[in-house]
C-alpha positions as CSV (number, residue, x, y, z in Angstrom):
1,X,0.0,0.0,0.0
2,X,0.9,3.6,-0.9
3,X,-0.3,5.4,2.3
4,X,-2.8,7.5,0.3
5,X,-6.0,6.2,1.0
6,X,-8.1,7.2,-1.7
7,X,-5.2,5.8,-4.3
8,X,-4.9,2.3,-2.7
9,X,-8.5,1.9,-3.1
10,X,-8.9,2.6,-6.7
11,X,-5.8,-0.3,-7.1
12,X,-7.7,-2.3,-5.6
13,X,-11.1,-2.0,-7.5
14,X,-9.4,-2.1,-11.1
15,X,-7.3,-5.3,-9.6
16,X,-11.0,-6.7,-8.9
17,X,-12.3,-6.0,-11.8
18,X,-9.5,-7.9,-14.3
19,X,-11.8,-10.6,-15.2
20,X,-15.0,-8.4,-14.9
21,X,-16.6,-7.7,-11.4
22,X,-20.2,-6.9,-10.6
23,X,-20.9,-4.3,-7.4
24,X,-21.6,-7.4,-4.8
25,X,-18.2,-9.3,-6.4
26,X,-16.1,-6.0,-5.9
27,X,-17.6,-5.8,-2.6
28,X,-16.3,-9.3,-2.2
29,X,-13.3,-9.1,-3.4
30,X,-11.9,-5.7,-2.0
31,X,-13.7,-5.6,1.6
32,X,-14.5,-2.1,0.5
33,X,-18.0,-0.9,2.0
34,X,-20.5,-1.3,-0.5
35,X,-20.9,2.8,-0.9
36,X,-17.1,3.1,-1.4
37,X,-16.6,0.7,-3.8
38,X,-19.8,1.8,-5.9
39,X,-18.6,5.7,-6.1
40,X,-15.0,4.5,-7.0
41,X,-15.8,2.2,-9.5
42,X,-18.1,5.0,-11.3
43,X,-15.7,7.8,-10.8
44,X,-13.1,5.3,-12.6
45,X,-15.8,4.5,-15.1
46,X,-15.9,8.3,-15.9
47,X,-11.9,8.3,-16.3
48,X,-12.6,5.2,-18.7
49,X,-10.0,3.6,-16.7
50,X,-13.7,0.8,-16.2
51,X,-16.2,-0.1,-18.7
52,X,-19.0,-2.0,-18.2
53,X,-19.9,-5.3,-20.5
54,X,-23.4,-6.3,-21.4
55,X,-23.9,-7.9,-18.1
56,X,-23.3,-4.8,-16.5
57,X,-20.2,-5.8,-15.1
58,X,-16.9,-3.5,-14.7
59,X,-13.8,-4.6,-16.5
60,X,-10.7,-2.8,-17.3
61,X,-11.4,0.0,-19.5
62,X,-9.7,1.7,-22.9
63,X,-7.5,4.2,-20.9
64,X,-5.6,1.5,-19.1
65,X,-4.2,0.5,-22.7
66,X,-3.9,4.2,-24.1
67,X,-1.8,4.8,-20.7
68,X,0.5,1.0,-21.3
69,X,1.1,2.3,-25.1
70,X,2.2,5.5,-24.2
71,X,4.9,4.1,-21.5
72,X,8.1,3.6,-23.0
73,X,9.3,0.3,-23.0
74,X,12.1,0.4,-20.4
75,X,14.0,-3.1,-21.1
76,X,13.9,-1.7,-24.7
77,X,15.7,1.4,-23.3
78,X,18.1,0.0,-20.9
79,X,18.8,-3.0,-23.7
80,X,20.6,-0.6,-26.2
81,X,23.7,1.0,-24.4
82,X,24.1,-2.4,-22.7
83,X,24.4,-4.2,-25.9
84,X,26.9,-1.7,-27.3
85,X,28.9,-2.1,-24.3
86,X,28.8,-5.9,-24.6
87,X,30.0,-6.0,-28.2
88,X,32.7,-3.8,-27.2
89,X,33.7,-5.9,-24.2
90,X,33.3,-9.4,-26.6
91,X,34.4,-7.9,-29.7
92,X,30.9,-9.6,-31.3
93,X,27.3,-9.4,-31.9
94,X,24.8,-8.5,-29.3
95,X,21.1,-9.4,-29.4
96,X,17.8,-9.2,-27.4
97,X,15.4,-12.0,-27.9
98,X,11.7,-12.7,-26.9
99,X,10.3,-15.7,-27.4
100,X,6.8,-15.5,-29.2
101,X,4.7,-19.1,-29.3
102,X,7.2,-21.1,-31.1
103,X,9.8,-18.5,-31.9
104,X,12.0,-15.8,-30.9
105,X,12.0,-12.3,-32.2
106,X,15.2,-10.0,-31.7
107,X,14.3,-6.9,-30.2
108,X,17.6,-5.0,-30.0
109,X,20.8,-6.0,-31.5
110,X,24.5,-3.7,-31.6
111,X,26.1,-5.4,-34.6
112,X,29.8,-5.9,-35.0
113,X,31.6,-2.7,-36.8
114,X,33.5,-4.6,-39.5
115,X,35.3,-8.0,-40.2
116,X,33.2,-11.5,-40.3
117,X,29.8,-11.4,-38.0
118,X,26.7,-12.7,-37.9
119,X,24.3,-10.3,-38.4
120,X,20.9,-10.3,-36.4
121,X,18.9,-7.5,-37.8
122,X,15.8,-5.8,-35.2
123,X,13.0,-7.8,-36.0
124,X,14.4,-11.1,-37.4
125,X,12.4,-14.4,-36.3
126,X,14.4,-17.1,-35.4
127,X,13.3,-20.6,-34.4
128,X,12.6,-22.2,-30.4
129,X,14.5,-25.5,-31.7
130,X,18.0,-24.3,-32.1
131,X,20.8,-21.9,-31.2
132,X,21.8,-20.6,-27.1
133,X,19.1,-18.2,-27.1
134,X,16.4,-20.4,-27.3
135,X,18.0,-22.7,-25.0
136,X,17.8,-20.1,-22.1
137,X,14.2,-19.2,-23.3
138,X,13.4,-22.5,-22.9
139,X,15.1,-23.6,-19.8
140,X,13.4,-22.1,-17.0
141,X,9.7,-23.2,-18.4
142,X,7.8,-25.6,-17.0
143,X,8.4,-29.1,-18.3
144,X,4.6,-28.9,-20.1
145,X,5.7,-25.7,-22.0
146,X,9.3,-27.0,-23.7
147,X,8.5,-30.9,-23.6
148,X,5.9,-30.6,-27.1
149,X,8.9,-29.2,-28.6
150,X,12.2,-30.9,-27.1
151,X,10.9,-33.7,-30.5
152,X,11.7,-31.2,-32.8
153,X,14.9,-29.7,-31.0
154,X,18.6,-29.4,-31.8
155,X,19.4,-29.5,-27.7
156,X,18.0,-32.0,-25.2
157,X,16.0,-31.9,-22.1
158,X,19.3,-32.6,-20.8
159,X,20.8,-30.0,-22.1
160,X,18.5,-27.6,-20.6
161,X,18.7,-28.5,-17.0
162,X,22.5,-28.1,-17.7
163,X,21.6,-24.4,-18.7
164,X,19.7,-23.8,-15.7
165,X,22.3,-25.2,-13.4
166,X,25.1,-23.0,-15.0
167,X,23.0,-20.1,-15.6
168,X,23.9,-20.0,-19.5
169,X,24.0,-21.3,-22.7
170,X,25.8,-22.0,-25.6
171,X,25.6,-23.4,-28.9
172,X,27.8,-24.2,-31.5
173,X,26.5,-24.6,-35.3
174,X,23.3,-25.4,-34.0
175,X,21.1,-22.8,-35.7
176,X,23.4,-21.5,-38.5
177,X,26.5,-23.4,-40.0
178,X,29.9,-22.1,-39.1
179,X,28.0,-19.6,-35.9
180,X,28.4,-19.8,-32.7
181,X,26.5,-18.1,-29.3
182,X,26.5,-17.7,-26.1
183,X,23.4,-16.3,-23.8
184,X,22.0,-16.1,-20.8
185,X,18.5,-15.2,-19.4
186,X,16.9,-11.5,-18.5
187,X,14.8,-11.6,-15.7
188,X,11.4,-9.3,-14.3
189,X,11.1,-8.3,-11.2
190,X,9.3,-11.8,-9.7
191,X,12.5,-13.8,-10.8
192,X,10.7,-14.5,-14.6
193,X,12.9,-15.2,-17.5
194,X,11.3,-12.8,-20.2
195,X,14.1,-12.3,-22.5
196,X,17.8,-13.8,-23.7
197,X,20.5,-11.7,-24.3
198,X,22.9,-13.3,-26.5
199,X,26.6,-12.7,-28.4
200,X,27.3,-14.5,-31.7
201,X,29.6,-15.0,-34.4
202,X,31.7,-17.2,-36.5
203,X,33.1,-20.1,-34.8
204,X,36.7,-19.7,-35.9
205,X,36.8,-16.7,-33.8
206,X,34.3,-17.3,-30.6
207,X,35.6,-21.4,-30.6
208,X,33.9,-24.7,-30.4
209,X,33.2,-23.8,-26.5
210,X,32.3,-20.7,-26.7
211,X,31.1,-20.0,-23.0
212,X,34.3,-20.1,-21.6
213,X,35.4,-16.9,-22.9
214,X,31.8,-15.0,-23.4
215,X,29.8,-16.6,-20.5
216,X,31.0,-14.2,-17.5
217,X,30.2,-11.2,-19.8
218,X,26.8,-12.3,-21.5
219,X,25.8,-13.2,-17.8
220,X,26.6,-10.0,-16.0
221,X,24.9,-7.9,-19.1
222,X,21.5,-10.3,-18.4
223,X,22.2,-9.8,-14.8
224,X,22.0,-6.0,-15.5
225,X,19.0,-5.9,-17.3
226,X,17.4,-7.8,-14.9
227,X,14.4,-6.7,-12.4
228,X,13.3,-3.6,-14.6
Protein backbone atom coordinates (compact mmCIF):
# COMPACT_ATOMS: atom_id res chain seq x y z
CA UNK A 1 0.00 0.00 0.00
CA UNK A 2 0.90 3.60 -0.89
CA UNK A 3 -0.29 5.38 2.30
CA UNK A 4 -2.76 7.52 0.32
CA UNK A 5 -6.04 6.19 1.04
CA UNK A 6 -8.09 7.22 -1.69
CA UNK A 7 -5.21 5.76 -4.32
CA UNK A 8 -4.94 2.33 -2.66
CA UNK A 9 -8.53 1.88 -3.12
CA UNK A 10 -8.90 2.63 -6.69
CA UNK A 11 -5.85 -0.32 -7.13
CA UNK A 12 -7.73 -2.30 -5.60
CA UNK A 13 -11.14 -1.95 -7.46
CA UNK A 14 -9.40 -2.10 -11.10
CA UNK A 15 -7.34 -5.26 -9.59
CA UNK A 16 -11.04 -6.73 -8.95
CA UNK A 17 -12.26 -5.98 -11.81
CA UNK A 18 -9.55 -7.89 -14.33
CA UNK A 19 -11.78 -10.60 -15.22
CA UNK A 20 -15.01 -8.45 -14.85
CA UNK A 21 -16.63 -7.74 -11.36
CA UNK A 22 -20.20 -6.90 -10.60
CA UNK A 23 -20.91 -4.29 -7.37
CA UNK A 24 -21.60 -7.44 -4.82
CA UNK A 25 -18.21 -9.26 -6.44
CA UNK A 26 -16.09 -5.97 -5.92
CA UNK A 27 -17.57 -5.84 -2.65
CA UNK A 28 -16.30 -9.27 -2.17
CA UNK A 29 -13.25 -9.09 -3.44
CA UNK A 30 -11.92 -5.66 -2.03
CA UNK A 31 -13.71 -5.58 1.61
CA UNK A 32 -14.52 -2.10 0.49
CA UNK A 33 -18.02 -0.88 1.98
CA UNK A 34 -20.50 -1.34 -0.47
CA UNK A 35 -20.94 2.76 -0.93
CA UNK A 36 -17.11 3.11 -1.41
CA UNK A 37 -16.61 0.67 -3.78
CA UNK A 38 -19.79 1.85 -5.86
CA UNK A 39 -18.57 5.72 -6.12
CA UNK A 40 -15.02 4.54 -6.96
CA UNK A 41 -15.79 2.21 -9.54
CA UNK A 42 -18.09 5.04 -11.34
CA UNK A 43 -15.68 7.77 -10.79
CA UNK A 44 -13.10 5.31 -12.58
CA UNK A 45 -15.84 4.53 -15.14
CA UNK A 46 -15.94 8.30 -15.91
CA UNK A 47 -11.92 8.27 -16.34
CA UNK A 48 -12.63 5.23 -18.71
CA UNK A 49 -10.05 3.57 -16.66
CA UNK A 50 -13.72 0.84 -16.18
CA UNK A 51 -16.15 -0.09 -18.66
CA UNK A 52 -18.95 -2.04 -18.23
CA UNK A 53 -19.90 -5.31 -20.50
CA UNK A 54 -23.42 -6.29 -21.36
CA UNK A 55 -23.93 -7.93 -18.06
CA UNK A 56 -23.29 -4.82 -16.49
CA UNK A 57 -20.16 -5.78 -15.10
CA UNK A 58 -16.92 -3.52 -14.65
CA UNK A 59 -13.81 -4.59 -16.46
CA UNK A 60 -10.71 -2.79 -17.32
CA UNK A 61 -11.36 -0.01 -19.53
CA UNK A 62 -9.72 1.69 -22.94
CA UNK A 63 -7.50 4.15 -20.90
CA UNK A 64 -5.59 1.46 -19.12
CA UNK A 65 -4.24 0.55 -22.68
CA UNK A 66 -3.93 4.17 -24.13
CA UNK A 67 -1.81 4.77 -20.66
CA UNK A 68 0.50 0.96 -21.25
CA UNK A 69 1.07 2.33 -25.11
CA UNK A 70 2.15 5.49 -24.22
CA UNK A 71 4.92 4.11 -21.52
CA UNK A 72 8.12 3.63 -22.96
CA UNK A 73 9.33 0.31 -23.03
CA UNK A 74 12.10 0.40 -20.41
CA UNK A 75 14.01 -3.09 -21.08
CA UNK A 76 13.95 -1.68 -24.73
CA UNK A 77 15.69 1.40 -23.31
CA UNK A 78 18.10 -0.05 -20.86
CA UNK A 79 18.78 -2.96 -23.67
CA UNK A 80 20.61 -0.64 -26.17
CA UNK A 81 23.72 0.96 -24.44
CA UNK A 82 24.06 -2.38 -22.69
CA UNK A 83 24.38 -4.20 -25.91
CA UNK A 84 26.89 -1.67 -27.34
CA UNK A 85 28.90 -2.12 -24.27
CA UNK A 86 28.85 -5.92 -24.60
CA UNK A 87 29.97 -6.03 -28.17
CA UNK A 88 32.69 -3.83 -27.23
CA UNK A 89 33.68 -5.94 -24.19
CA UNK A 90 33.34 -9.40 -26.58
CA UNK A 91 34.37 -7.89 -29.67
CA UNK A 92 30.88 -9.60 -31.34
CA UNK A 93 27.25 -9.38 -31.91
CA UNK A 94 24.82 -8.50 -29.30
CA UNK A 95 21.07 -9.36 -29.44
CA UNK A 96 17.84 -9.18 -27.41
CA UNK A 97 15.39 -12.03 -27.90
CA UNK A 98 11.73 -12.74 -26.92
CA UNK A 99 10.26 -15.73 -27.42
CA UNK A 100 6.85 -15.50 -29.21
CA UNK A 101 4.67 -19.10 -29.25
CA UNK A 102 7.25 -21.08 -31.14
CA UNK A 103 9.78 -18.52 -31.85
CA UNK A 104 12.02 -15.75 -30.86
CA UNK A 105 11.95 -12.30 -32.23
CA UNK A 106 15.17 -9.95 -31.68
CA UNK A 107 14.29 -6.94 -30.17
CA UNK A 108 17.65 -4.96 -29.99
CA UNK A 109 20.79 -5.99 -31.54
CA UNK A 110 24.47 -3.74 -31.59
CA UNK A 111 26.09 -5.39 -34.59
CA UNK A 112 29.77 -5.90 -34.97
CA UNK A 113 31.58 -2.67 -36.83
CA UNK A 114 33.46 -4.59 -39.47
CA UNK A 115 35.28 -7.97 -40.23
CA UNK A 116 33.19 -11.47 -40.31
CA UNK A 117 29.82 -11.44 -38.03
CA UNK A 118 26.70 -12.66 -37.89
CA UNK A 119 24.27 -10.30 -38.36
CA UNK A 120 20.89 -10.29 -36.40
CA UNK A 121 18.89 -7.54 -37.78
CA UNK A 122 15.84 -5.83 -35.22
CA UNK A 123 12.99 -7.78 -35.96
CA UNK A 124 14.43 -11.05 -37.40
CA UNK A 125 12.45 -14.40 -36.30
CA UNK A 126 14.39 -17.14 -35.40
CA UNK A 127 13.34 -20.57 -34.42
CA UNK A 128 12.65 -22.20 -30.44
CA UNK A 129 14.53 -25.47 -31.67
CA UNK A 130 17.96 -24.34 -32.13
CA UNK A 131 20.75 -21.85 -31.17
CA UNK A 132 21.76 -20.61 -27.13
CA UNK A 133 19.07 -18.17 -27.14
CA UNK A 134 16.38 -20.44 -27.27
CA UNK A 135 17.96 -22.69 -24.98
CA UNK A 136 17.82 -20.15 -22.14
CA UNK A 137 14.15 -19.22 -23.32
CA UNK A 138 13.37 -22.53 -22.89
CA UNK A 139 15.11 -23.58 -19.76
CA UNK A 140 13.40 -22.07 -17.04
CA UNK A 141 9.67 -23.16 -18.37
CA UNK A 142 7.79 -25.64 -17.02
CA UNK A 143 8.35 -29.11 -18.25
CA UNK A 144 4.61 -28.89 -20.13
CA UNK A 145 5.70 -25.70 -22.04
CA UNK A 146 9.30 -27.02 -23.71
CA UNK A 147 8.51 -30.93 -23.59
CA UNK A 148 5.88 -30.63 -27.11
CA UNK A 149 8.94 -29.20 -28.57
CA UNK A 150 12.18 -30.87 -27.14
CA UNK A 151 10.95 -33.69 -30.52
CA UNK A 152 11.71 -31.16 -32.83
CA UNK A 153 14.86 -29.69 -31.04
CA UNK A 154 18.64 -29.42 -31.81
CA UNK A 155 19.35 -29.46 -27.70
CA UNK A 156 17.98 -32.02 -25.22
CA UNK A 157 15.97 -31.93 -22.09
CA UNK A 158 19.29 -32.62 -20.78
CA UNK A 159 20.84 -29.97 -22.08
CA UNK A 160 18.52 -27.57 -20.61
CA UNK A 161 18.73 -28.52 -16.98
CA UNK A 162 22.50 -28.11 -17.70
CA UNK A 163 21.56 -24.41 -18.68
CA UNK A 164 19.69 -23.79 -15.72
CA UNK A 165 22.34 -25.24 -13.44
CA UNK A 166 25.07 -22.96 -15.02
CA UNK A 167 23.02 -20.12 -15.58
CA UNK A 168 23.91 -19.98 -19.47
CA UNK A 169 23.96 -21.34 -22.74
CA UNK A 170 25.85 -21.99 -25.57
CA UNK A 171 25.61 -23.36 -28.95
CA UNK A 172 27.78 -24.23 -31.52
CA UNK A 173 26.48 -24.57 -35.33
CA UNK A 174 23.32 -25.36 -33.98
CA UNK A 175 21.14 -22.75 -35.73
CA UNK A 176 23.36 -21.51 -38.45
CA UNK A 177 26.46 -23.42 -39.99
CA UNK A 178 29.86 -22.07 -39.06
CA UNK A 179 27.98 -19.58 -35.93
CA UNK A 180 28.44 -19.77 -32.71
CA UNK A 181 26.47 -18.10 -29.26
CA UNK A 182 26.53 -17.73 -26.07
CA UNK A 183 23.37 -16.33 -23.80
CA UNK A 184 22.05 -16.13 -20.76
CA UNK A 185 18.51 -15.19 -19.39
CA UNK A 186 16.91 -11.52 -18.47
CA UNK A 187 14.76 -11.58 -15.69
CA UNK A 188 11.42 -9.26 -14.28
CA UNK A 189 11.06 -8.33 -11.22
CA UNK A 190 9.32 -11.81 -9.66
CA UNK A 191 12.48 -13.82 -10.80
CA UNK A 192 10.65 -14.51 -14.57
CA UNK A 193 12.86 -15.21 -17.55
CA UNK A 194 11.26 -12.80 -20.17
CA UNK A 195 14.11 -12.28 -22.53
CA UNK A 196 17.77 -13.76 -23.66
CA UNK A 197 20.54 -11.70 -24.26
CA UNK A 198 22.89 -13.26 -26.51
CA UNK A 199 26.62 -12.66 -28.45
CA UNK A 200 27.28 -14.54 -31.68
CA UNK A 201 29.65 -15.03 -34.44
CA UNK A 202 31.72 -17.23 -36.47
CA UNK A 203 33.08 -20.09 -34.76
CA UNK A 204 36.68 -19.74 -35.89
CA UNK A 205 36.83 -16.70 -33.79
CA UNK A 206 34.33 -17.32 -30.61
CA UNK A 207 35.57 -21.44 -30.57
CA UNK A 208 33.86 -24.69 -30.38
CA UNK A 209 33.20 -23.82 -26.55
CA UNK A 210 32.27 -20.67 -26.72
CA UNK A 211 31.10 -20.00 -22.97
CA UNK A 212 34.27 -20.13 -21.57
CA UNK A 213 35.40 -16.92 -22.91
CA UNK A 214 31.77 -15.02 -23.44
CA UNK A 215 29.77 -16.59 -20.47
CA UNK A 216 30.97 -14.16 -17.52
CA UNK A 217 30.19 -11.22 -19.79
CA UNK A 218 26.79 -12.31 -21.46
CA UNK A 219 25.84 -13.23 -17.78
CA UNK A 220 26.59 -10.04 -15.98
CA UNK A 221 24.88 -7.91 -19.13
CA UNK A 222 21.47 -10.28 -18.44
CA UNK A 223 22.16 -9.76 -14.80
CA UNK A 224 22.02 -5.99 -15.51
CA UNK A 225 18.97 -5.91 -17.34
CA UNK A 226 17.40 -7.80 -14.86
CA UNK A 227 14.37 -6.72 -12.44
CA UNK A 228 13.35 -3.59 -14.59
Amino acid sequence: MSGVGVLDKAVLILSACVEGASLAELVDRTKLPRATAHRLAQALEVHRLLVRDTQGRWRPGPRLGELANAAPDVLLTAAEPMLAALRDTTGESAQLFLRRADERVCVASAERARGLRDTVPVGSVLPMHAGSGAQVLLAWEPPEAYLPLLPRCRFTGKTLAEVRRRGWAQSVAEREAGVASVSAPVRDRSGRVVAAISVSGPIERMGRRPGEKYAMAVVRAGQRLSGL
